[in-house]
Structure formats: structure tokens, C-alpha cells
C-alpha positions in Angstrom: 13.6 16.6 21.8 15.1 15.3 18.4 14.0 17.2 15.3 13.2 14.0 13.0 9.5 15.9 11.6 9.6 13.7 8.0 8.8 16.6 6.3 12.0 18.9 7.1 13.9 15.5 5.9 11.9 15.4 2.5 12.2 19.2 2.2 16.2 19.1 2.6 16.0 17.0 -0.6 13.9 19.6 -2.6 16.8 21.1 -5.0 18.3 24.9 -4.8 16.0 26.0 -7.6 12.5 25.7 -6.1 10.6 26.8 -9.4 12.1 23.8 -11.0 9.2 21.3 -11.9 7.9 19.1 -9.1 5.0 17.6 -10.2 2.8 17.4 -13.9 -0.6 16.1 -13.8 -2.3 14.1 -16.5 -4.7 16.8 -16.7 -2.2 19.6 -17.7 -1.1 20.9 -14.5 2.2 21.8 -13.4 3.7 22.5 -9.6 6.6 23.7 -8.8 8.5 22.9 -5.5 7.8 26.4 -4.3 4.2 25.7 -4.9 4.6 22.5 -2.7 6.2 24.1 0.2 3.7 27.3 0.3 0.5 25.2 -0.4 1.3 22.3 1.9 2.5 25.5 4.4 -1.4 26.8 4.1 -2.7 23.1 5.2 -1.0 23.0 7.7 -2.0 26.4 9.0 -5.3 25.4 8.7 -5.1 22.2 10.3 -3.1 23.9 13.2 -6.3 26.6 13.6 -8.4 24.1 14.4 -6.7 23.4 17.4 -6.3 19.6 17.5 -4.4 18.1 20.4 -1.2 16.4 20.1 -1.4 13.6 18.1 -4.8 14.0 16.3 -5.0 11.7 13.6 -6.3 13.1 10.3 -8.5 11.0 8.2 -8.7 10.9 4.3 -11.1 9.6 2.1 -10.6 10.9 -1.4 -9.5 9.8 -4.4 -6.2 10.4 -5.8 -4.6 14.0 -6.2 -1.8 16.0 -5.9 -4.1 18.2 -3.1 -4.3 14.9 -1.1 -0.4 14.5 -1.3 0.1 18.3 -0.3 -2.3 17.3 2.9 -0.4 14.3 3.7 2.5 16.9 3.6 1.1 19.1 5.4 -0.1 16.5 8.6 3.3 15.9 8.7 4.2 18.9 8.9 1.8 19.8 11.6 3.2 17.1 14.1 -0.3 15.5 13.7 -0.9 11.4 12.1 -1.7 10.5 8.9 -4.5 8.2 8.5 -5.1 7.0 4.7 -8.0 5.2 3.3 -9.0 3.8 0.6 -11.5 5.8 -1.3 -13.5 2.2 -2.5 -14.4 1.8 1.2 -18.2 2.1 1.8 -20.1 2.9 4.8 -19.3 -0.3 6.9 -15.8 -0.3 6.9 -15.3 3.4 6.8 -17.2 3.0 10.2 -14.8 0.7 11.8 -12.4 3.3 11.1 -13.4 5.9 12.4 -14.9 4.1 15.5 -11.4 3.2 16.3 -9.0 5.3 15.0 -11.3 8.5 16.2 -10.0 11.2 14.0 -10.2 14.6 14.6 -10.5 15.5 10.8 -12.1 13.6 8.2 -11.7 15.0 4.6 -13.4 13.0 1.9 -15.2 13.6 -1.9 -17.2 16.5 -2.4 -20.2 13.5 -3.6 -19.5 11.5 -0.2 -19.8 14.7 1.8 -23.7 13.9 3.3 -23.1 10.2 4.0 -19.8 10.9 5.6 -20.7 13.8 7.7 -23.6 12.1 9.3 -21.3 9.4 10.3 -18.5 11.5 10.9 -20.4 13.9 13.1 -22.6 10.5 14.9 -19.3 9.5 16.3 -17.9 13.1 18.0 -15.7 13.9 14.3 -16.0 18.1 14.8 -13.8 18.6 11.7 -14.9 17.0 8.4 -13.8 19.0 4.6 -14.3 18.0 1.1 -11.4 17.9 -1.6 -12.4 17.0 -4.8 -10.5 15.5 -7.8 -10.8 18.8 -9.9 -9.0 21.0 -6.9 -12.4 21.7 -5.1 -13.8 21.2 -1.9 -14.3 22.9 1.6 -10.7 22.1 2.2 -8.7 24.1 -0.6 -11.4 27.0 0.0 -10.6 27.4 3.8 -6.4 26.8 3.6 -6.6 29.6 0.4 -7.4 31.9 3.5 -4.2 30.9 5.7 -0.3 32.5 5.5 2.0 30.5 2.7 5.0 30.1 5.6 4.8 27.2 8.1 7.9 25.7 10.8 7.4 22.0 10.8 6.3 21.4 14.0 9.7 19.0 16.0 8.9 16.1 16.3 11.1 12.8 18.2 12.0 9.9 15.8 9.8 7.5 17.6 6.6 10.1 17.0 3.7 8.6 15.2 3.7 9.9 11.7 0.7 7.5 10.0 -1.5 4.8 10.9 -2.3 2.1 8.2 -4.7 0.0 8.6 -4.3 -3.6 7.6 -6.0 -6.7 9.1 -5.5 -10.5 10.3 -8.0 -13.8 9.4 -9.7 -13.0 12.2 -11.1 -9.7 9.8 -10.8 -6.7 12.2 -8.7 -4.1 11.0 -5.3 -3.4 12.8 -3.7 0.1 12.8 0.2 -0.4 12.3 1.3 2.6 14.1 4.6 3.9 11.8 6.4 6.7 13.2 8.8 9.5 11.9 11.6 7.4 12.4 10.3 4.4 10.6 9.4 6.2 7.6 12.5 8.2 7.2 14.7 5.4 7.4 13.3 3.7 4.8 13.2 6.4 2.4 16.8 7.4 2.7 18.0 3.8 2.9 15.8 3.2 -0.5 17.6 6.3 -1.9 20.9 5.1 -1.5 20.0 1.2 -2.2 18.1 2.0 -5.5 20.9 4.4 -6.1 18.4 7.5 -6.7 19.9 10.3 -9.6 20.1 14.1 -9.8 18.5 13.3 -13.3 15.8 10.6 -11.8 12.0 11.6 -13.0 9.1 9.0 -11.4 6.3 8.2 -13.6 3.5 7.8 -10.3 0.8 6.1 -11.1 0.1 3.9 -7.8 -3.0 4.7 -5.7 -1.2 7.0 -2.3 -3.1 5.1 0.0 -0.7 2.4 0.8 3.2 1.7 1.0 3.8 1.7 -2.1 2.4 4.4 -3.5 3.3 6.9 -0.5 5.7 5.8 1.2 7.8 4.1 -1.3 7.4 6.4 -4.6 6.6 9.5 -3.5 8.9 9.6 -0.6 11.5 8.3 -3.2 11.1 11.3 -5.3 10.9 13.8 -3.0 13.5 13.3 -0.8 15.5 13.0 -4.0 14.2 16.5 -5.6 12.8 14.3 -8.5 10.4 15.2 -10.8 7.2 13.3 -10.9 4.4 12.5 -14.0 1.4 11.9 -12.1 -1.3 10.2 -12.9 -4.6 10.4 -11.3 -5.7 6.5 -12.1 -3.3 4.0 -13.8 -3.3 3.9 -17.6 -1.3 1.7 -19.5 -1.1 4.1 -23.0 -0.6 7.0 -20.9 2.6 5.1 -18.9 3.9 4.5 -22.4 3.1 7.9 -23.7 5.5 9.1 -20.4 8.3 6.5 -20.5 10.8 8.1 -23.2 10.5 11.5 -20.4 11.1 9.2 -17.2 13.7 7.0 -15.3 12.1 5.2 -12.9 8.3 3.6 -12.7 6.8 1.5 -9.8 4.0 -0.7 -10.4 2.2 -3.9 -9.0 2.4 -6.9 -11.0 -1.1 -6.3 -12.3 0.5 -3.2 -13.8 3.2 -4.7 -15.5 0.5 -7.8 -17.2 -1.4 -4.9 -18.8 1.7 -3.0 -20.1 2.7 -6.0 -21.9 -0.8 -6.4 -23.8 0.4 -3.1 -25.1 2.2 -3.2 -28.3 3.8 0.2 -27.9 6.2 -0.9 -25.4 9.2 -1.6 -26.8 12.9 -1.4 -26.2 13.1 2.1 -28.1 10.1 3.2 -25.8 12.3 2.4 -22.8 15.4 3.3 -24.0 16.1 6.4 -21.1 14.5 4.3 -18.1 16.7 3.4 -15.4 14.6 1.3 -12.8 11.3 -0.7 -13.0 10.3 -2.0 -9.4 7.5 -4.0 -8.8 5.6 -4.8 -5.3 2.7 -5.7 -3.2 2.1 -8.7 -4.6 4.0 -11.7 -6.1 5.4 -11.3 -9.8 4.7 -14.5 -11.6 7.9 -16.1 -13.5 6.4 -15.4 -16.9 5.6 -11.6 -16.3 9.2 -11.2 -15.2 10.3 -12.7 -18.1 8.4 -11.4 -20.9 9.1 -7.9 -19.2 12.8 -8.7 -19.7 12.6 -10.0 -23.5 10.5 -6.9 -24.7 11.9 -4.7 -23.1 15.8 -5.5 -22.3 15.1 -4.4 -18.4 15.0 -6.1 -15.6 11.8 -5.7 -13.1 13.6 -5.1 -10.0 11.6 -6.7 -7.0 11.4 -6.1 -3.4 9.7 -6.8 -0.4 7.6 -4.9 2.5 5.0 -4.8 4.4 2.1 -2.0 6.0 3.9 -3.2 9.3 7.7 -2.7 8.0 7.8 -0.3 4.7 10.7 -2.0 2.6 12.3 -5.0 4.3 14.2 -6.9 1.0 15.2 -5.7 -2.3 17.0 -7.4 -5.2 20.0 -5.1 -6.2 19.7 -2.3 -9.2 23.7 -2.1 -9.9 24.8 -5.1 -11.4 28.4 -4.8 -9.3 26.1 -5.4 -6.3 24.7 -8.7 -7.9 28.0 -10.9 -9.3 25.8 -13.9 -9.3 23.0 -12.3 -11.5 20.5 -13.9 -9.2 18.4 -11.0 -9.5 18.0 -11.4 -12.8 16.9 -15.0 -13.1 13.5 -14.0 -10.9 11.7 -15.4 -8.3 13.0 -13.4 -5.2 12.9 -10.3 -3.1 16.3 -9.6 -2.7 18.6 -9.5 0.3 18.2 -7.9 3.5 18.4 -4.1 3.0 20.9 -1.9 4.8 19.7 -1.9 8.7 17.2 -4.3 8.2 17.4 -7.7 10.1 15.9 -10.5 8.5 15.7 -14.2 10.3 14.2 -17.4 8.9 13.0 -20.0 11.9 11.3 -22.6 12.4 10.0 -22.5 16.4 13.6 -21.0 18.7 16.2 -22.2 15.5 17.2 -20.5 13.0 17.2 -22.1 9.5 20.1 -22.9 7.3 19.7 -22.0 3.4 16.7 -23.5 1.6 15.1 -24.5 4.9 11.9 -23.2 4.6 10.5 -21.4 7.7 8.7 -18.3 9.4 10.1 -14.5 8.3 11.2 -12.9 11.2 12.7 -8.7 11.5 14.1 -6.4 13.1 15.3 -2.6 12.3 15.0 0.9 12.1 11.7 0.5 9.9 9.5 -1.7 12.3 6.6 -0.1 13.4 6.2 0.0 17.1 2.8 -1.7 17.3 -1.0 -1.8 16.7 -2.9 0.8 17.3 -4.9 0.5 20.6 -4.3 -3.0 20.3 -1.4 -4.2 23.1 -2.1 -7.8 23.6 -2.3 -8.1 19.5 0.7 -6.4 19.3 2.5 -8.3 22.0 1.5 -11.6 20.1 3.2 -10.2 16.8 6.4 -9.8 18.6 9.0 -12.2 19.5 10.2 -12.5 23.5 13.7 -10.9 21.7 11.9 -8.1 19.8 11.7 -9.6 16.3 7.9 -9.4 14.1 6.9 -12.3 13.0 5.5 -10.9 9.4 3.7 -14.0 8.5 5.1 -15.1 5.7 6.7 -18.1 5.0 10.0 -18.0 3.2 13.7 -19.1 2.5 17.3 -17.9 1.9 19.6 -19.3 -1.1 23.7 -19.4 -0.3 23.9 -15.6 -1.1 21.6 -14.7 1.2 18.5 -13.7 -1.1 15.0 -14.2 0.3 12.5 -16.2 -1.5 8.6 -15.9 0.3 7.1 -19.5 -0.7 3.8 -18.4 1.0 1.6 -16.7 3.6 1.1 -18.6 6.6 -2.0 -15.9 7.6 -5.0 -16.3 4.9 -4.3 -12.9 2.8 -5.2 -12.5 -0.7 -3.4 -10.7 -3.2 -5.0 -9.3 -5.9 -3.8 -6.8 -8.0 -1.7 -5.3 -5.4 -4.8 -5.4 -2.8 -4.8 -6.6 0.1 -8.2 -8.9 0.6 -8.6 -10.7 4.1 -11.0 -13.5 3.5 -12.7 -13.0 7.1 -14.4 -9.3 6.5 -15.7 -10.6 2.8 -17.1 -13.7 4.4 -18.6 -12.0 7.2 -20.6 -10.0 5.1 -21.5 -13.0 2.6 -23.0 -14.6 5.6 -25.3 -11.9 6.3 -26.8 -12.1 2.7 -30.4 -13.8 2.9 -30.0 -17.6 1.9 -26.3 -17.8 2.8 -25.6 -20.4 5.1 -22.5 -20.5 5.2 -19.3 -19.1 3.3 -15.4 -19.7 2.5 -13.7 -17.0 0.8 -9.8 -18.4 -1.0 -7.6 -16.8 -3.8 -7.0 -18.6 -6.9 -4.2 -17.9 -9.4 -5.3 -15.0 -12.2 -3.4 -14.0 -14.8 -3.7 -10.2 -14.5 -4.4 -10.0 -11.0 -2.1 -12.5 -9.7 -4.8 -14.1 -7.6 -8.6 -13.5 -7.8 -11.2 -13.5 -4.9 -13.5 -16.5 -5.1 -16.1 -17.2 -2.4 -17.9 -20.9 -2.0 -21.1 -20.5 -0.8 -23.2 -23.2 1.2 -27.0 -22.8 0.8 -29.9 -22.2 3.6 -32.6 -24.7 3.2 -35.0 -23.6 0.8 -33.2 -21.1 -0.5 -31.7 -20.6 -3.8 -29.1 -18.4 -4.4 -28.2 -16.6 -7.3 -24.3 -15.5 -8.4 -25.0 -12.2 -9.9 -27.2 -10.6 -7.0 -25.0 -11.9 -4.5 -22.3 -10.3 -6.3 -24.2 -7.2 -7.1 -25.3 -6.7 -3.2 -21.4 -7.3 -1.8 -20.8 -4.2 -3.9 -22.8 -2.2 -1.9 -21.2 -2.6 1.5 -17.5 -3.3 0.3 -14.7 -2.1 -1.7 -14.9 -2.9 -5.4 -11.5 -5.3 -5.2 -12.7 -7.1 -2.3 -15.9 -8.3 -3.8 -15.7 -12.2 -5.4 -15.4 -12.6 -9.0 -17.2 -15.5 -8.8 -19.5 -17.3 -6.1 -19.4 -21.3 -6.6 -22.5 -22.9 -4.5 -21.2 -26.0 -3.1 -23.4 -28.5 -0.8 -21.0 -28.8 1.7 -17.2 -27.2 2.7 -14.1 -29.6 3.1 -13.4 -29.7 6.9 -10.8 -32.0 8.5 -11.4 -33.6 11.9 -11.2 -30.6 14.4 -14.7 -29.4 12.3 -12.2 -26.4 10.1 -12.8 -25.8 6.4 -9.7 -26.9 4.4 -9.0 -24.1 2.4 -6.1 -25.6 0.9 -8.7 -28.5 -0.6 -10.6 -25.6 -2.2 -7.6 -23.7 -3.7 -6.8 -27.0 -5.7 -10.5 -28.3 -6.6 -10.8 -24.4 -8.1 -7.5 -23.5 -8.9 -8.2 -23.8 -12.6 -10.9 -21.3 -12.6 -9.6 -18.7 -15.0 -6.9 -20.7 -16.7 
């Protein structure tokens, strides 16, 4: 078998020195790179004594820390799978996931510990720890027992390495299955495409749930050796407190909107950073813009997906950009190395500016859904291309514009937000007859959740509870920012609500 573990690659980019600074909290605290090998080393001595079978996927429910990125480490190291989730998830999702995903360990907040272990232990979970923001928890206490010295465990480069959930209109949940292989290939194609430095320090201040904020910064830095300013929850005084110290930041565009209501960030403020990238969502025109005339830097945007990691990325040399396009805004990029990206309508591929279905192919394509075959099978073309979903064109010079989504996802401040799972909990709420969940545009989320709501007869239903009661059963960002009651839905002739009617008659919402 191939050695490909992810973490012996992320290791091998940890410099000679390892007391050097890895990582300083915003609390104070400083880690060296010794003190990520030997602590994610003890995790994954611990994990290994519980003895999991191959492939045990390892659950986490927490909130932000460096401890979780040490046990994300650590499952790698292990051989085991990574299984991230949002800490915002509430009882009904969090039982989906571990319904289907059945994790061996679950680890979530110290103050989520008795709800989660009842469900954890209902559905045969024998492992579940707490790991607290402030570096407590059953977890740290156990590994503090177990030896500082671990062999990452070989693992082939088609091995599952995480599952990450995402989901389709029809609301269930999908685990994209990402493997060793995926994930490595990204990272060191990123490194060499976003031309990473010796002197690069990341200012992280993305949630390490998703993509972007694992798989994309983190793995950036630490397959580089870079330093990283972490900081537990995103703050836009404390980014600009951090920016004369740091190179490179990664936000979503939300990010960006709420650093520019900042009057502190200025050119001078900037003056030693190298890269702004910005992802997960789109980047409106004038956000772009405004970034580039206070600042003097270019946001450099990119494209990827749970499914994919990085697919597209505009260029951060200007030698690799002659026609500037880049900097004008408005598209992910080109291609990156290794990545095959097709635009088609039906068998044909499209010419430049045809607009048409995003196709691709490469090292970085997940091999499926978890548990899901058939699902999978219908994501894949007969040739072996993912359809991503997205709707999309190329200019002359090969850059990739996404005009749309052809599946019903919201965006909204970097969130994903299917309309089908919010819906199907509106429709449960007393009074609710009937519901249609849509995005419209925002100007600091990029799009905001908005739900239309069709009475029951006799009942009278009332914004604020409704509101107030989502909250309980689903994450925070999911949950509408407004509820419109309406008397009827559009619908066209086949009997289906016209979403596309209901964007437009709302669109001016929050203008």
C-alpha cells in the first residue's frame, strides 16, 4: 500500500525548527510545531486505545479551537475519518447525522454533553468526550494520559480522510466522501498556484467546519510551515489589529462587507499583506471594488465545492494574468493545475460565453456519497465527470464565470442553506399550511433566507414566534430573517411553486 496518510504530507512542510511559532490564539496562547506534533501524537494514541475498526468515523461537535484542529490532526493521523459539524446544529439535525454517518466517537461542548450523550448513546455511539473552548473537557483529560510519539498510521491515496456533509433540494443530507488523495492534491496544488512563501503568516479566522476554513486555510498553512493568528470567532477590529503582522487572510464575502464598515483599514494597515482570497459565496461587484480602492489589493477569488475542494482560482502573480481579467471582478478564475473543467449543455460542449452546466474531473473529486450509490451514480456523468450544479460560462481566456445555481442553494454569509430542510420544519409549525423558502440579495450576507408562508384556515400566524420556534430545532443561519404570509404561492401549470416569481416580487426586501 501507498503511504499518502495527509498528515505525514502536512508534517513534511512543518520547518526544521520545530519551536518556531505555529499557532497564537486571540486569547494569548502560543503553540509551537513541536507542540502540534506531540499533542495531536497523544490524540491519536487515545483514539487508537479505543480500538475502533478501520475506518471509524469520528464526529465533532464543538466550537472552534486549536484542540479541535489538533483532533482533526490526529484522526488523520490515526487512519480513521473526519466527520465535522457545525456546532449551530441542534438536536434534529445532529440526529440525521449520526443515524447515518454512525460514528464511533462523538466529541462535542462540555454544556451539550447530557443532550448529546443520550442521543449519542440511543443510537450504539460507545465513545462520546467533551472539549471545551477554554482547553477543557473529557477529551484533553484522557489524551494528557497517552505517550507524545505517534507513526501515522499508511494509509492508500484513495482512503477516506473526511466526510462532509452537504445536501440537495430534496433536504437530506449527503456525505461527500473526500479521501487522502483528494485532499492532498488540492493543498499542494493551492501551494504552488497561490505561490505560498517561507515568510507567509495566515490570519484564520473562518469557522474549521467546512472547506474553507480546514481544508483550504489551514491546510494552506501547514503544509507550508506558516504561522497562523487564530481567532476563535471572526472579528473585524481584531483582523485589523493582525494585518500589519500577516500576509495572507481568507474570508467569505460577508467578511470582507464588515471590514470595510471599518475605518481602520487602510492602505498603511495592509501595507505587508500579500493575498486576500475570498470564497463560498459570490463576491458582489461593489465589495470587490471598494476592497480594491481602500485598500490597493486585489480580493483574489476562487471556486470549490464540499464535493471538489478548489476547482478555479483567478491568478495571484500578475505574469500569470496579462489580460488583468482578474482584476476587473466577476469570476473564479481558470481551471487550476489537474483540474478538468467542461461547460455543456446536454452531450456538447459549449463555446465561450455559452452559458451551460459545470462539469469536472481530477485528482480532487471525491469518489461519492456516503452510503448513497444510486445518488452518487446520478451526480456522475456516463464518462466520469460531476455535474456540480452550477450554471456557468468561459470568456476567450478560459476564465470561468458561475451565472447561477441550477439546484435551490442559498448562500448566506458563506453558509450553505437548502431551502427543503428549513421548509420542512416550517411546515410542522402549528397554523403553517404551507411554505416556500428563496434567498434574496443582502448586502452583508450576500443573500438572506426568506420563507413565504401560506396560512391554515383559522389560524393566524405570527412572524416573531415562528421565527423564535425555528431557532430551536435549527442552526442559527438557517432560520428566515423574515416570514412574509402570503394567501397563495405562485405555481405554473404542472402544480410547482415558481420560486423564481418570488425572488423578484421580494427581491427588494432589504434594499
Amino acid at each position: 500500500m501507498d503511504d499518502h496518510n495527509l498528515y505525514g504530507a502536512l508534517r513534511g512542510g512543518f520547518p526544521h525548527d520545530l519551536d518556531r511559532l505555529a499557532i497564537e490564539t486571540d486569547t494569548g496562547l502560543a503553540y509551537s510545531w513541536r507542540d502540534i506534533d506531540r499533542a495531536s501524537a497523544m490524540l491519536a494514541n487515545l483514539l487508537v486505545s479505543l480500538d475502533l475498526a478501520p475506518g471509524s468515523r469520528v464526529a465533532v461537535h464543538t466550537e472552534k479551537s486549536v484542540e479541535a484542529l489538533l483532533l482533526y490532526l490526529a484522526t488523520l493521523r490515526a487512519g480513521f475519518v473526519y466527520l465535522p459539524l457545525n456546532a449551530a446544529y441542534r438536536r434534529a439535525e445532529l440526529e440525521y447525522f449520526v443515524d447515518d454517518a454512525e460514528p464511533a466517537v462523538l466529541v462535542c461542548a462540555p454544556r451539550d454533553f447530557g443532550w448529546v450523550a443520550k442521543l449519542a448513546f440511543q443510537r450504539g455511539v460507545k465513545n462520546v468526550f467533551t472539549l471545551g473552548e477554554a482547553r477543557d473537557g473529557s477529551l484533553l483529560e484522557r489524551a494528557a494520559q497517552m505517550p507524545d510519539r505517534f507513526e501515522a498510521v499508511p494509509r492508500a491515496s484513495s482512503d477516506l480522510a473526511a466526510i462532509l456533509y452537504t445536501s440537495g433540494t430534496t433536504g437530506r443530507s449527503k456525505g461527500a466522501m473526500l479521501s487522502h488523495g483528494n485532499l492532498l492534491s488540492n493543498a499542494r496544488t493551492l501551494k504552488s498556484y497561490w505561490d505560498w512563501r517561507s515568510d507567509d503568516v495566515l490570519i484564520h479566522a473562518l469557522p474549521i467546519f467546512h472547506v474553507h476554513g480546514l481544508f483550504v486555510a489551514a491546510h494552506g498553512a501547514l503544509l507550508n510551515g506558516s504561522p497562523m493568528l487564530w481567532l476563535a470567532k471572526f472579528d473585524p477590529r481584531a483582523v485589523l489589529e493582525r494585518l500589519p503582522r500577516a500576509t495572507v487572510f481568507m474570508g467569505v464575502p460577508t467578511l470582507y462587507v464588515r471590514l470595510l464598515q471599518e475605518p481602520g483599514l487602510t492602505r498603511e494597515a495592509c501595507s505587508r499583506m500579500r493575498l486576500f482570497v475570498s470564497g463560498s459565496a459570490p463576491l458582489l461587484i461593489e465589495t470587490f471594488r471598494a476592497w480594491q480602492e481602500r485598500t490597493g489589493h486585489t480580493i483574489l477569488e476562487r471556486y470549490g465545492m464540499s464535493e471538489t475542494v478548489m476547482l478555479t482560482s483567478n491568478p495571484c502573480r500578475d505574469q500569470d494574468d496579462p489580460q488583468r481579467i482578474g482584476r476587473v471582478g466577476g469570476t473564479v478564475g481558470r481551471p487550476l493545475p489537474g483540474v478538468q473543467l467542461r461547460v455543456r449543455d446536454g452531450e456538447r460542449d459549449l463555446a465561450p460565453g455559452e452559458i451551460g452546466d459545470v462539469q469536472v474531473k481530477g485528482p480532487n473529486v471525491f469518489a461519492g456519497y456516503w452510503r448513497m450509490p444510486q445518488k452518487t451514480a446520478e451526480e456522475f456523468t456516463a464518462d466520469g465527470w460531476f455535474k456540480t450544479g452550477d450554471v456557468g460560462r468561459f470568456d476567450e481566456h478560459g476564465y470561468l464565470t458561475i451565472v447561477g445555481r441550477s439546484k435551490d442553494l442559498i448562500i448566506t454569509g458563506g453558509y450553505n442553506v437548502y431551502p427543503a430542510e428549513v421548509e420542512g420544519f416550517l411546515n410542522e409549525q402549528p397554523g403553517v399550511e404551507e411554505s416556500a423558502v428563496i434567498a434574496v440579495p443582502h448586502a452583508d450576507f450576500g443573500e438572506a433566507v426568506v420563507a413565504v408562508v401560506i396560512e391554515r384556515r383559522g389560524a393566524k400566524l405570527d412572524e416573531a414566534a415562528l421565527i423564535a420556534s425555528l431557532k430551536q430545532h435549527i442552526a442559527g443561519f438557517k432560520v428566515p430573517k423574515r416570514v412574509i404570509v402570503a394567501s397563495e404561492l405562485p405555481r405554473n401549470a404542472m402544480g410547482k411553486v415558481q420560486k423564481a416569481a418570488l425572488r423578484e416580487q421580494h427581491r427588494a426586501l432589504f434594499a
